[in-house]
DOMARMAR-832945 format. One record per residue (C-alpha): z, y, x. Coordinates in steps of 0.05 Angstrom, whole numbers, padded with zeros to 5 digits, always signed. Each point is the difference from the previous one (the first is absolute). Layout:
ZYX;...
END
This chain:
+00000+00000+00000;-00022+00071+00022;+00064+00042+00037;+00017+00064-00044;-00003+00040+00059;-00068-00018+00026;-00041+00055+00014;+00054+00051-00024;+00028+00032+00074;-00046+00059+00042;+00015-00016+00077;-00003+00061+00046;-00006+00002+00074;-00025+00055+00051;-00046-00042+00040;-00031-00064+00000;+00049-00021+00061;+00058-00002-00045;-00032-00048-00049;+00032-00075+00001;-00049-00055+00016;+00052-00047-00022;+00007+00028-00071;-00063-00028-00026;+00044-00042-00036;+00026+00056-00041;-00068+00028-00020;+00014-00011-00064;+00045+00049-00016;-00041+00057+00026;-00045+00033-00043;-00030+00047+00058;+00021+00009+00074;-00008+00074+00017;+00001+00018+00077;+00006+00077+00000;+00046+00056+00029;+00049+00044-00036;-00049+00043-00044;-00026+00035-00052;-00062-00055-00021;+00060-00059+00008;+00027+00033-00065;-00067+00005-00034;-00019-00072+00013;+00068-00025-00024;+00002+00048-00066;-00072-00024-00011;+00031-00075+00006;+00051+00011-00040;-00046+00030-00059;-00031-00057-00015;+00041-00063+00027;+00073-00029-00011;+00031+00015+00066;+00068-00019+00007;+00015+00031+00064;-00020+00015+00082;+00015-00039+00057;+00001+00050+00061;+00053+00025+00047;+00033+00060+00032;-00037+00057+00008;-00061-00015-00054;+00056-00024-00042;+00036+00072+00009;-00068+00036-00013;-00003-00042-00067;+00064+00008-00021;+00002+00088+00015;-00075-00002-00045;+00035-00036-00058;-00044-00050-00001;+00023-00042-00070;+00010-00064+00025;+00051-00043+00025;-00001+00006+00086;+00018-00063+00041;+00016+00019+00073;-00023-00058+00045;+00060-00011+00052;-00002-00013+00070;+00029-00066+00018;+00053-00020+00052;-00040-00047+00045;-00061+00051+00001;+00046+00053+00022;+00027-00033+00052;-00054-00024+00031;-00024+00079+00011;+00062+00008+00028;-00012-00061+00050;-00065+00036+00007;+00026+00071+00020;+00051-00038+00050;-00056-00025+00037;-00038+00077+00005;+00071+00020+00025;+00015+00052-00059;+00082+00004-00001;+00004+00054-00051;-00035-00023-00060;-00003+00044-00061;-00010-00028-00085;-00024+00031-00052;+00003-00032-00068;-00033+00044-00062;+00033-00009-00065;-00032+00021-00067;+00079-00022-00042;+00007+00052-00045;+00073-00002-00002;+00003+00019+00069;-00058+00050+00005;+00040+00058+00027;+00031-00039+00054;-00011-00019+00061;+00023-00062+00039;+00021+00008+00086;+00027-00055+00046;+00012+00009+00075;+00028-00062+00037;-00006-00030+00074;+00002-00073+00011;+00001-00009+00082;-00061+00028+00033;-00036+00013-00067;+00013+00062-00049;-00022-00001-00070;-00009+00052-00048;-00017-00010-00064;-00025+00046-00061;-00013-00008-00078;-00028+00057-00015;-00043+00016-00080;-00036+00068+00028;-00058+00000+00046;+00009+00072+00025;+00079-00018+00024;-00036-00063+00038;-00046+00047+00031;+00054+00055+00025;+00044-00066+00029;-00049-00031+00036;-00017+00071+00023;+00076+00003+00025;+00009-00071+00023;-00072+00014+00052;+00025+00074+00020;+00075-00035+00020;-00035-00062+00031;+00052-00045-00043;-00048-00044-00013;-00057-00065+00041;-00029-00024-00063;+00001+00011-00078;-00008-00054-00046;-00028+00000-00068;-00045+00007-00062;-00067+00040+00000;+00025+00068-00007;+00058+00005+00054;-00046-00030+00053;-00056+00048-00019;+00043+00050+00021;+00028-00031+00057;-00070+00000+00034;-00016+00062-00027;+00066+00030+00057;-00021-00066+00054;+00058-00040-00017;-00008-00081+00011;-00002-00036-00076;-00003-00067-00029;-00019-00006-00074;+00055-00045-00027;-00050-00056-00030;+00017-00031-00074;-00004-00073+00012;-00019-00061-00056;+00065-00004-00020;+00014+00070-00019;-00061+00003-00036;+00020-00064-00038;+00073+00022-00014;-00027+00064-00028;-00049-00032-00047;+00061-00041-00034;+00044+00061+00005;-00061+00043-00035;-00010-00072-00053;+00075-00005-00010;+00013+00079-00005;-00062+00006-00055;+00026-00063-00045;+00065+00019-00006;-00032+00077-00016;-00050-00028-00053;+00054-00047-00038;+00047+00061-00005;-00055+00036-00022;-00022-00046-00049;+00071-00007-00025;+00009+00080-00006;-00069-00008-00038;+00024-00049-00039;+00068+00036-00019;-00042+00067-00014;-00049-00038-00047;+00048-00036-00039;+00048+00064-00012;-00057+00036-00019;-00033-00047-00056;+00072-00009-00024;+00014+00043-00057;+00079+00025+00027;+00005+00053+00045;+00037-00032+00069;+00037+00040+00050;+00016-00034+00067;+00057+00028+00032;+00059-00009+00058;+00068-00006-00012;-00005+00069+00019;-00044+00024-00058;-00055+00017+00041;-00068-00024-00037;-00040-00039+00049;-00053-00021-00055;-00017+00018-00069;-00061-00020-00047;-00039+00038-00038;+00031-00007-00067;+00060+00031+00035;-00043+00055+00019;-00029+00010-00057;+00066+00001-00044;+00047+00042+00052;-00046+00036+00061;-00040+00048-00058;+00021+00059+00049;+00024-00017+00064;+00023-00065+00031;+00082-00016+00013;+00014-00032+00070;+00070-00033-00033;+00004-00039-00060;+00063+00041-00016;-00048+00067-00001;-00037-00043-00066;+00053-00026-00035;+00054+00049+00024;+00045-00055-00002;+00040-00031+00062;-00038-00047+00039;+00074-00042-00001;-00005+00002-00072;-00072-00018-00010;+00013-00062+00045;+00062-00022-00048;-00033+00008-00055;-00010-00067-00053;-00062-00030-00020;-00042+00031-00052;+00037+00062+00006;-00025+00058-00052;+00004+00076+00052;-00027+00061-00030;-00040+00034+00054;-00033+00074-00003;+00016-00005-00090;-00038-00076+00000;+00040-00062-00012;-00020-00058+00048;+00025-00073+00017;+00008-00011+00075;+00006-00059+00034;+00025-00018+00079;-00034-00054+00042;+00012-00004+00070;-00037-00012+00046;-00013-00009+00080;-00059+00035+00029;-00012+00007+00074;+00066-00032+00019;+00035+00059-00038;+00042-00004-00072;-00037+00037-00049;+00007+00004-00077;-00057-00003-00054;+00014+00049-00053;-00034-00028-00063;-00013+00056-00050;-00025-00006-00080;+00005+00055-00049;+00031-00019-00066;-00052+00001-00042;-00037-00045+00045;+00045-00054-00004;+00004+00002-00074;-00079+00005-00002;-00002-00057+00045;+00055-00043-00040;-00048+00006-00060;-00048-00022+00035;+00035-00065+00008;+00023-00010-00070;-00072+00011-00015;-00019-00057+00042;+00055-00042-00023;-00025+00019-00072;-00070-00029+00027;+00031-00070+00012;+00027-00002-00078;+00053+00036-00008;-00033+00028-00060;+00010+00003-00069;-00046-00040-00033;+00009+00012-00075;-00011+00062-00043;+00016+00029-00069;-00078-00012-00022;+00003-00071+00018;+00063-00014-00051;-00027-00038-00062;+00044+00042-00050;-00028-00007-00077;+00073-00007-00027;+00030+00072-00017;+00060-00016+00032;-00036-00012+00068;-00036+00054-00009;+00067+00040-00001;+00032-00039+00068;-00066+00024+00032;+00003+00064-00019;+00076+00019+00027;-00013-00043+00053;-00064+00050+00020;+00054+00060-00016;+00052-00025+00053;-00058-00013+00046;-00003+00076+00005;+00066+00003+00021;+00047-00011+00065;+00055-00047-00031;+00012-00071+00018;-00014-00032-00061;+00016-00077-00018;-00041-00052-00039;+00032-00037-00049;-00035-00076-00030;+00000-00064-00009;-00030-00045+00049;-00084+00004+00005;+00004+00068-00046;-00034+00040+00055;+00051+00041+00042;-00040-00005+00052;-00067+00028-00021;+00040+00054-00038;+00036+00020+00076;-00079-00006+00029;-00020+00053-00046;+00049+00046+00001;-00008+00014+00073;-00073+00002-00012;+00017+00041-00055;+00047+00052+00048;-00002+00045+00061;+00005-00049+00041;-00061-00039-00018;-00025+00011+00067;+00058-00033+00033;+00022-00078+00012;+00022-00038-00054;+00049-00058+00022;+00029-00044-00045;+00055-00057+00011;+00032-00055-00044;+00072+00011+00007;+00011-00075-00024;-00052-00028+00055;+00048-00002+00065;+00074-00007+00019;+00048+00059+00010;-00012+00002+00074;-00075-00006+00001;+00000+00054-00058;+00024+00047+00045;-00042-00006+00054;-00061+00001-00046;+00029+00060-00029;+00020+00041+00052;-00029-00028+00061;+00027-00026+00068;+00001+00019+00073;-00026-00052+00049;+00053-00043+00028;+00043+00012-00065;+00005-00074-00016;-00024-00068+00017;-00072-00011-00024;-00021+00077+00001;-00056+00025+00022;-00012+00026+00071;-00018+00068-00024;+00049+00008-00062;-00023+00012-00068;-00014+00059-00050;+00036-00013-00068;-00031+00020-00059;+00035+00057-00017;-00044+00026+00069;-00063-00031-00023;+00008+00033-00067;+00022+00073+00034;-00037+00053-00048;-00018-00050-00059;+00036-00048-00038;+00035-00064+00012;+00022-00053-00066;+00054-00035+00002;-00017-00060-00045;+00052-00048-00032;+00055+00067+00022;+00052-00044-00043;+00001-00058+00064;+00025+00049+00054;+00054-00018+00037;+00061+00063-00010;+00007+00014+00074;-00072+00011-00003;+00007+00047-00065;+00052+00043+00041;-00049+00008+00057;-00063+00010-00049;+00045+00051-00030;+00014+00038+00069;-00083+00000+00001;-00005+00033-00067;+00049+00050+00017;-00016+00026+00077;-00068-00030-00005;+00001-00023+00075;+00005-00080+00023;+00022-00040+00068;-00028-00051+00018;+00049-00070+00007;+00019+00012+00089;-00030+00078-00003;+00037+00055+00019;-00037+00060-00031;-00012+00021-00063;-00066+00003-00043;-00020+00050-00049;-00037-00031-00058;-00042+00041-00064;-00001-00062-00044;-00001-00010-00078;+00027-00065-00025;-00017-00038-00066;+00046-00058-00017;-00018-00047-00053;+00051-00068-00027;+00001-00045-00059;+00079+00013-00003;+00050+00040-00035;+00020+00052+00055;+00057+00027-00045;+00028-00069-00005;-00006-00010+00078;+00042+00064+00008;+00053-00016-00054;+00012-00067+00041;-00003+00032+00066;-00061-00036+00016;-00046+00071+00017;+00034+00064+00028;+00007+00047-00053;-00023+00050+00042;-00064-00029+00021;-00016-00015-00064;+00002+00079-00025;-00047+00012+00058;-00044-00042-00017;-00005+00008-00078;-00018+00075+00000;-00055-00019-00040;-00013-00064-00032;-00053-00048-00035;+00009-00059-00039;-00058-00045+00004;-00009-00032-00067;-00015-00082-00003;-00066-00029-00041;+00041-00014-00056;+00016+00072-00013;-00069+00020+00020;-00044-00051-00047;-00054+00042+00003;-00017-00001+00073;+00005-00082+00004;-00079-00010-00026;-00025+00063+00047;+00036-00030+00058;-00021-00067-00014;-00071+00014-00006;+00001+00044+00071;+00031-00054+00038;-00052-00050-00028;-00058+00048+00020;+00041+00008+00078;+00012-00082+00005;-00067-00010-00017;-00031+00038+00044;+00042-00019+00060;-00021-00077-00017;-00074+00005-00011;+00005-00012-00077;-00030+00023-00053;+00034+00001-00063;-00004+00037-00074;+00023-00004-00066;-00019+00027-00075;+00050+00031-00027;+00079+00021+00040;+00026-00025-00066;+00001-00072+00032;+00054+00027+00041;+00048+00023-00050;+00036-00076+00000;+00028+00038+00064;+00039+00055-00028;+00051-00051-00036;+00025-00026+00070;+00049+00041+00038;-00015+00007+00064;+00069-00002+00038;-00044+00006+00061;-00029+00069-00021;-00070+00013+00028;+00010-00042+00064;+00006-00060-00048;-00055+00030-00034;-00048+00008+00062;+00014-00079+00015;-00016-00018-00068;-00069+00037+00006;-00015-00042+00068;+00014-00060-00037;-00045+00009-00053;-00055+00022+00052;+00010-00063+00033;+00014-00046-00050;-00060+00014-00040;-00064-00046+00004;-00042+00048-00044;-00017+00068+00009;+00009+00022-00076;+00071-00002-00010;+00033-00010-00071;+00057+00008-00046;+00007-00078+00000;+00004-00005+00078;+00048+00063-00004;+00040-00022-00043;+00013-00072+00041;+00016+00039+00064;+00053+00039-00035;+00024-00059-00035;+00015-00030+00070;+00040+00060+00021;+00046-00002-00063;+00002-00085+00016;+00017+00015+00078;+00061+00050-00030;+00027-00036-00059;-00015-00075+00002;+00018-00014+00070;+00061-00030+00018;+00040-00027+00064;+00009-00069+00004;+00044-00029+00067;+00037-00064+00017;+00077+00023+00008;+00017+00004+00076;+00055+00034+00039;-00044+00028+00043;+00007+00069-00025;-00058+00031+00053;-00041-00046-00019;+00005+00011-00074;-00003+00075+00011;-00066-00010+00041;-00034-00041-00061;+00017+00038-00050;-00034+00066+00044;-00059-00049+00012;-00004-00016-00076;+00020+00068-00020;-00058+00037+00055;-00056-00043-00041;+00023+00023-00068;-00014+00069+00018;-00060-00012+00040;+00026+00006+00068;+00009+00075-00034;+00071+00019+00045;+00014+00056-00026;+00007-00024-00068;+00038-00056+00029;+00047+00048+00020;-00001+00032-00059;+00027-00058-00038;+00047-00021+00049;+00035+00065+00009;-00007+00000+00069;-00034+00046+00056;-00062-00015+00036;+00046-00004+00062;+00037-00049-00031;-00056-00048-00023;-00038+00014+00078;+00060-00031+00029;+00006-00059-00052;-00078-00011+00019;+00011+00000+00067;+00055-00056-00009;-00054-00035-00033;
END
C-alpha cells in the first residue's frame, strides 16, 4: 500500500555537493529537490509549489532554513541535523591540517529563541573550541569579522552561509556535511511531526464540525473561565456586538458557580431563559469544560417533536365522534356532552359496563380537544401487578431493578406529555398507586422508580370502569380524594339494553367490517330478519355484539342471510346462557375443581373473559392469575 507521505516533502540544498547519494532510498518522500542559495526566486518556486500541490513541509537546514523561516514561508520547516560521527571526523580532519583553535557556527531558524543568541568558549588540552548558535546573518558576519581581526581563530566550521563568509575574510573552513543518517532521522522526524499534526487537526476539524451542525450553542472553557472554543450557534446567540474572552463576561455569573451547577439547569441570560448543561472534557492534556447551551423554547419545540414521533408509532387516538353509531336519542345525548367536555380542560371519567365503549368514547374526546395533536396513551389498570403498574406508569431509571432495561424507560405519563393518557379499568388500581396518581394530578410532575429529578408533565387524563366508584370510596377501597379529581366531569355509558335502538345499526356495521376483512360477500332483504336480536340482552354490550357479528360471517354457508338462520344463531346464545349446566365428579381437590369449573365456565361465554369476569365478580387480575395456574 502507497505511504501517505509519498511525494509530500520539498528538499532544499545549496549545491549539488550536499546532496546524499545514499538517500535514494528515501526518494519517495520528496516531491522536488531544489539546489539553490538563500533568495528571492527560492521563495517564488516554493509559493508556486505550494499553489498547486499538498506539501506538508521542507527538509533543509541552517541557514536556507533561517532564510525560510524570516520570509514566512507557510509550511512546516525540518532542520536537517548534523550527526556526531560526521562531526568528528572533521574534527579528526582539522587535527591533521594542524588547526588548534577551531571555531562553530550552528544557524538556528527556532522561533522561540529568535532573539537570542547561543556562545561557548572552552579548551580541552592543546585544542580551543568556540562555539556559536547564532539566528541573524548580519551578527555572523560582524563575529567572524572580530574572531579574523583578533586572530582567535585556524578554522571555522559550518553550514553554507558562515563559511561563505569565512572565505570571504581568508579564514580556513570545512562545511559540516549532513550524512545518511541525518537525512533519514529527519525524514521520520518530518513523517512523525506531520501525523501527529494532521490527526489533531482532523480531530479539531472534527470537534468544529460537529458543534457547528449541532443545534446548542457550546462554549469550551478552563477552570478559569477563559473560552478556548466556541461554535457558531454560540456566536450567533451571544457575540451580536462584540465577543467576551470569559465565560463569566456572558453569563455574568461565577465561573465557580457555573461549574456547580446541576444538570438541565434553567439560567436567564441577557432577559432569555436557557437550559445549560456541563460536560467535561480533556483537550490537549488540559481540563476543560463544554458548556452546552439551549434556549427554552427550543427544548420545548424539540420535546414536541418527540411526542410527535412517538404519536407516529401509535400513540394515537383512533376513534372519533363521527364514527359512533348513535340512532338511539339517548346516545345521541352521551355524545353530545361528551363533545361539550371535549372542549374543556377537566379530567373527566367514563362510567360502563364492560364492552359499552369507554374506550372509543376516551379516543374521541382527545380527538375531539386541544390536544388532538398530541399522544394519546392508554393503559388497562387491571392488565399488570402493582409493581409493574408503576413502572409502566411512571417510568424507570436504568439499573432500578432486576430485569430493566439498560437505558431506563419513559412511563406513560411522559409519552402522553401535552395529550391525553386513559386510564382503563381505573376501579383495579392498587391505593398506594391512587396516592401517587393523586400527587400527579395535583403538581403535575412524575419520577421515575431510581430517578432523582423531577419531571414536569401537561397531561389530561380520561378514566373509564365498569364499577361503582362511590361504593369503592364508602368501603375505603378508592381514595376519596382521587376520586373528586377525577370525576370533575362525568359520562355514563349506557348498555344495549337501554339503547335498543342502536343494536340493528351496530349489527349491520360490524357485518359489513367482518365481511370485508374475510373476503365475503354477504346481503340480506329486509333488517327486519334481525329483529329476533333485540329480545336478547346482551350482558356483553357491543363487544359481545361484535363477536356475534363474526360468527354469523363465518358460520354462514350462503351469502343471503335470513331471519330463519338469525334466528338459530341467537337461539344458541340464549341456549349457551340458560341451558348449560356444570356437571363434576365430587373430589377434594379443591384447585382442581376450581380449574374445571373456569374451563367449563370460559366456553359458556365463548372464551369472552371479560364477561367471565363479569359473572364471577372478580377482576381481570384476578382471573389472569387463575389462568396462569392453569
Amino acid at each position: 500500500m502507497q505511504d501517505f507521505f509519498n511525494k509530500q516533502f520539498l528538499f532544499i540544498v545549496p549545491d549539488e555537493s550536499v546532496l546524499i547519494a545514499e538517500a535514494k532510498e528515501y526518494d519517495s518522500y520528496i516531491y522536488k529537490t531544489i539546489i539553490s542559495r538563500p533568495c528571492e526566486s527560492l521563495l517564488i518556486e516554493i509559493n508556486e509549489i505550494i499553489k498547486s500541490t499538498k506539501i506538508f513541509g521542507i527538509i533543509t537546514r541552517g541557514s536556507l532554513a533561517h532564510y525560510l523561516y524570516t520570509n514566512n514561508i507557510p509550511v512546516p520547516i525540518f532542520d536537517l541535523k548534523f550527526e556526531l560521527p560526521s562531526f568528528l571526523k572533521i574534527l579528526h580532519k582539522c587535527s591533521l591540517k594542524g588547526y588548534k583553535k577551531i571555531c562553530i557556527f550552528e544557524i538556528d531558524h527556532n522561533p522561540s529563541q529568535a532573539s537570542q543568541k547561543l556562545h561557548l568558549h572552552s579548551r580541552m588540552g592543546d585544542y580551543e573550541f568556540i562555539y556559536y548558535k547564532m539566528f541573524n546573518n548580519i551578527e555572523i558576519e560582524t563575529t567572524i569579522a572580530e574572531l579574523v581581526s583578533n586572530g582567535s581563530v585556524d578554522v571555522l566550521l559550518g553550514d553554507i552561509e558562515p563559511t561563505r563568509i569565512a572565505s570571504k575574510y581568508n579564514l580556513p573552513y570545512e562545511n559540516i556535511v549532513v550524512d545518511i543518517n541525518s537525512f533519514k532521522n529527519t525524514i521520520s522526524q518530518a513523517r512523525y511531526s506531520t501525523d501527529i499534526t494532521l490527526k489533531e487537526k482532523s480531530k479539531n476539524n472534527f470537534i468544529e464540525i460537529i458543534t457547528n451542525i449541532i443545534s446548542e450553542a457550546v462554549f469550551i472553557v478552563d477552570k478559569e473561565g477563559s473560552i478556548k472554543r466556541y461554535n457558531l450557534q454560540a456566536k450567533n446567540l451571544f457575540y451580536k456586538d462584540e465577543a467576551s474572552d470569559t465565560i463569566q463576561d456572558v453569563f455574568d455569573k461565577d465561573i465557580a458557580e457555573i461549574l456547580t451547577m446541576p444538570p438541565n439547569s434553567i439560567m436567564n441570560i441577557r432577559d432569555n431563559n436557557y437550559v445549560l448543561n456541563l460536560i467535561p472534557v480533556i483537550l490537549d492534556n488540559e481540563q476543560l469544560y463544554a458548556i452546552i447551551i439551549n434556549a427554552v423554547k427550543h427544548v420545548v419545540n424539540l420535546e414536541m417533536s418527540i411526542r410527535t414521533q412517538n404519536k407516529e408509532r401509535g400513540l394515537t387516538a383512533k376513534s372519533y365522534f363521527e364514527d359512533i353509531i348513535a340512532k338511539d336519542n339517548n346516545t345521541i345525548k352521551i355524545i353530545e356532552t361528551a363533545q361539550k367536555y371535549a372542549k374543556s380542560k377537566g379530567t373527566i371519567i367514563i362510567y360502563g359496563e364492560t364492552g359499552t365503549g369507554k374506550e372509543i368514547f376516551a379516543s374521541s374526546i382527545h380527538n375531539e380537544s386541544l390536544r388532538a395533536n398530541g399522544p394519546f396513551v392508554a393503559i388497562n389498570c387491571a392488565t399488570f401487578n402493582e409493581n409493574l403498574m408503576e413502572s409502566e406508569l411512571f417510568g424507570y431509571e436504568k439499573g432500578s431493578f432486576t430485569g430493566a432495561l439498560n437505558t431506563g424507560k419513559k412511563g406513560l405519563f411522559e409519552l402522553a406529555h401535552r395529550g391525553s393518557i386513559f386510564l382503563d379499568e381505573i376501579g383495579e388500581l392498587p391505593l398506594n398507586l391512587q396516592a401517587k396518581l393523586l400527587r400527579v394530578i395535583q403538581e403535575k410532575e412524575i419520577m421515575r422508580i431510581g430517578g432523582n429529578k423531577i419531571i414536569p408533565i401537561d397531561v389530561r387524563i380520561i378514566a373509564a370502569t365498569n364499577k361503582n366508584l362511590k361504593k369503592m370510596v364508602n368501603e375505603k377501597l378508592f381514595r376519596e380524594d382521587l376520586y373528586y379529581r377525577l370525576a370533575l366531569l362525568e359520562i355514563e355509558l349506557l348498555p344495549l339494553r337501554q339503547r335498543p335502538k342502536d343494536i340493528i345499526p351496530l349489527l349491520i356495521t360490524f357485518l359489513t367490517e367482518i365481511a370485508q376483512e374475510e373476503n365475503k360477500s354477504i346481503y340480506w332483504n329486509d333488517t327486519s330478519i334481525f329483529n329476533s336480536i333485540l329480545d336478547y340482552e346482551w350482558p356483553g354490550n357491543i363487544r359481545e355484539l361484535k363477536n356475534f357479528a363474526e360468527r354469523i360471517v363465518l358460520l354462514s354457508n350462503k351469502n343471503k342471510l335470513d331471519k330463519d338462520f338469525i334466528n338459530i344463531m341467537i337461539g344458541e346464545k340464549y341456549t349457551l346462557d340458560t341451558t348449560a349446566e356444570y356437571t363434576t365428579t365430587i373430589t377434594d381437590d379443591l384447585k382442581q375443581f376450581e380449574s374445571d369449573y373456569i374451563k367449563f365456565l370460559l366456553q359458556k361465554f365463548g372464551d369472552d373473559k371479560e364477561r367471565l369476569c363479569q359473572y364471577l365478580n372478580i377482576s381481570k387480575t384476578t382471573l389472569w392469575r387463575k389462568l396462569n395456574k392453569l
